[in-house]
N, C-alpha and C positions, 0 to 999 in steps of 0.2 A: 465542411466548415468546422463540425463538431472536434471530427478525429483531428484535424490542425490544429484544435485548442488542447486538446488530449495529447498530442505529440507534443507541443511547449510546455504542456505542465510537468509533464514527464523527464523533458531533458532540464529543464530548468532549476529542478529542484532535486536534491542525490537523493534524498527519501521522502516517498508519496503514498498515502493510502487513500483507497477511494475504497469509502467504507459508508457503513448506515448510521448516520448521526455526525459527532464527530470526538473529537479526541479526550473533549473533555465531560461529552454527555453521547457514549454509544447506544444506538439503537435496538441495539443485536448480539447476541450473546457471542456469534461468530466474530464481528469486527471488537469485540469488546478482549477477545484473548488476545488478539493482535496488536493493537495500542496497550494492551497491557505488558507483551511481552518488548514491546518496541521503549516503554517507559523505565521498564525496569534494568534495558542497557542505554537506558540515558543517551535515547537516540532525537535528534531533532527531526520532525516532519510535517512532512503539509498532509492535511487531513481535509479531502475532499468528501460531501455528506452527496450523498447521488440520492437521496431524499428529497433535496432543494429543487432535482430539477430531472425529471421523469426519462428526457432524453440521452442527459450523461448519461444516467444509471444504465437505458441500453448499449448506449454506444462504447461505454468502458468495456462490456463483454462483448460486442463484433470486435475492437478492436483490438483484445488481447485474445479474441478467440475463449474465452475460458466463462462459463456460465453462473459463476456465484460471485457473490460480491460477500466478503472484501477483497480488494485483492492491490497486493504489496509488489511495490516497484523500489528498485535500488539501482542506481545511476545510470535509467534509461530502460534497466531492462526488468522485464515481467517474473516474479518469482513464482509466485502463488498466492493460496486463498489461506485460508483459516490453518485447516490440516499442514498443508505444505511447511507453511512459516512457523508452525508451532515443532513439527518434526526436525524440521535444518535449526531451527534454536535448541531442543533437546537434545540433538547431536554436535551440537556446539560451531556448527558452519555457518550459523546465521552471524553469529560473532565475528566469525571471522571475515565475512562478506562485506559489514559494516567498516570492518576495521579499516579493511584495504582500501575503501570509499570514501572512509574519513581520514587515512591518512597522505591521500595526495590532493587534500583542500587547503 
């Protein structure tokens, strides 16, 4: 049931973070680079806090397979956590990842 709500929010929305806290009050110093870098290309997202509710928090990691949270999703698909997203933005592919995402909306 969980992973079917995890799979709608995921397709439903082009950019989603399931992070500690949320966008506008992070928990964690990791989810806090992330909306940070995600604010500063003027990106819109839904900010899921796996705080609120013990069983997302696990089930977002069976179901991307991947063990920390946060972790950033871009129209369906799984990118990465903290390091990941901060590296493909210093390398300038996170830009261009959004772009492409946002330009067939």
């Amino acid at each position: 049931m969980i992973q079917k709500k995890i799979e709608e929010i995921i397709h439903n929305h082009p950019v989603v973070l399931f992070m500690k806290g949320t966008k506008d009050f992070p928990m964690c110093g990791f989810s806090s680079v992330v909306v940070t870098i995600l604010k500063r290309l003027d990106i819109d997202f839904l900010d899921i806090n796996v705080l609120d509710d013990p069983h997302m928090r696990q089930s977002i990691k069976d179901y991307s397979d991947w063990p920390t949270i946060p972790q950033l999703y871009i129209h369906g698909e799984f990118i990465g956590g903290c390091d990941i997203t901060k590296e493909l933005y210093e390398k300038g592919e996170l830009q261009k990842l959004l772009n492409i995402i946002y330009s067939h909306e």
